[in-house]
C-alpha positions as CSV (number, residue, x, y, z in Angstrom):
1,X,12.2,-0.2,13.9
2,X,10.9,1.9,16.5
3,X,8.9,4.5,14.5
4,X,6.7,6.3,17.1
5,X,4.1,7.3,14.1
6,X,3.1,3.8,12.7
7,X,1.1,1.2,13.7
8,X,-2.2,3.3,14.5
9,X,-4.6,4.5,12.3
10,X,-5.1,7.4,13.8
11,X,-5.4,11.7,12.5
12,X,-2.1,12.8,11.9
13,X,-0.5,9.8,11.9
14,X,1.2,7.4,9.0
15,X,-0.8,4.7,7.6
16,X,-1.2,2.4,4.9
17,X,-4.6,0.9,4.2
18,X,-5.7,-2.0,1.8
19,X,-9.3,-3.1,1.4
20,X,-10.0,-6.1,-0.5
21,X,-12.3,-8.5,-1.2
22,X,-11.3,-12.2,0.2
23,X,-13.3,-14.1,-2.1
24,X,-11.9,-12.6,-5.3
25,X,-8.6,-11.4,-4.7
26,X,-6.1,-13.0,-7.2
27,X,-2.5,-12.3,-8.2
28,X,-2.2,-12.2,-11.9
29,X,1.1,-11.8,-12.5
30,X,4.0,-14.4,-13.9
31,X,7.6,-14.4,-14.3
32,X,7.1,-13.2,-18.2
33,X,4.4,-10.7,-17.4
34,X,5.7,-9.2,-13.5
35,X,3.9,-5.9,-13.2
36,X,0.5,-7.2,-13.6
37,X,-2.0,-5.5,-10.7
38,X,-4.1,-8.1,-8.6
39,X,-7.5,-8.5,-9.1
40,X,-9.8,-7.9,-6.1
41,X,-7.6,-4.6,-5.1
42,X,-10.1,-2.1,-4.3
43,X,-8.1,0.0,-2.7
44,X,-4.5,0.8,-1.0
45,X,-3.9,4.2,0.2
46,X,-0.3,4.4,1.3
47,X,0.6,7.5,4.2
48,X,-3.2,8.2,3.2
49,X,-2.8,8.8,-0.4
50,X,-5.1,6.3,-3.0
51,X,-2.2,4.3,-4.8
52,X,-5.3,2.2,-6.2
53,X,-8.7,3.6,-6.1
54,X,-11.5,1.9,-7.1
55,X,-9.5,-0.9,-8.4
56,X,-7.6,1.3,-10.6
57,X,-4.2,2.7,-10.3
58,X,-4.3,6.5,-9.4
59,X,-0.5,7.2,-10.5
60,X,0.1,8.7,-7.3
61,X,3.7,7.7,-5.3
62,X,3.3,9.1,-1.5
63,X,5.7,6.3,0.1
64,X,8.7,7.1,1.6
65,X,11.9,5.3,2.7
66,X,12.0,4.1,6.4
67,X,15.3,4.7,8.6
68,X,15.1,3.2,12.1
69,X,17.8,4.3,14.5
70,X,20.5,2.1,13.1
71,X,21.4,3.6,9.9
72,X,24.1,6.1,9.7
C-alpha cells in the first residue's frame, strides 16, 4: 500500500506485535460459537497498545483504518 511507517519495529513508528506460544496455540472457535479468543495468545499489541495482555483481553481498540493512495 505504500505506507512509509509500517513494516519496522522501530520508536515512533506503527506496529503490531503478537507473541505466542507454537506448541499450544489453538483456535477455539466454531461456526456456532465465532468470537471465541485463541488459546496460546499471550500477547498482541496493535500500533503498540496490549489488545491481549497476558492472555487476556485488555478492552483496549487502538487500530485504525488503512488508506493507501488509491482511495478517494
Amino acid at each position: 500500500m505504500r505506507l512509509a511507517d509500517r513494516g519496522v519495529l522501530k520508536r515512533g513508528l506503527w506496529a503490531d506485535v503478537v507473541v505466542f506460544d507454537p506448541q499450544s496455540i489453538a483456535d477455539r472457535s466454531t461456526f456456532s460459537a465465532p468470537n471465541q479468543l485463541a488459546v496460546g495468545m499471550r500477547w498482541v499489541l496493535v500500533n503498540g497498545v496490549p489488545v491481549i495482555a497476558a492472555g487476556e483481553m485488555t478492552g483496549a481498540k487502538p487500530g485504525r483504518v488503512l488508506r493507501g493512495p488509491g482511495f478517494k
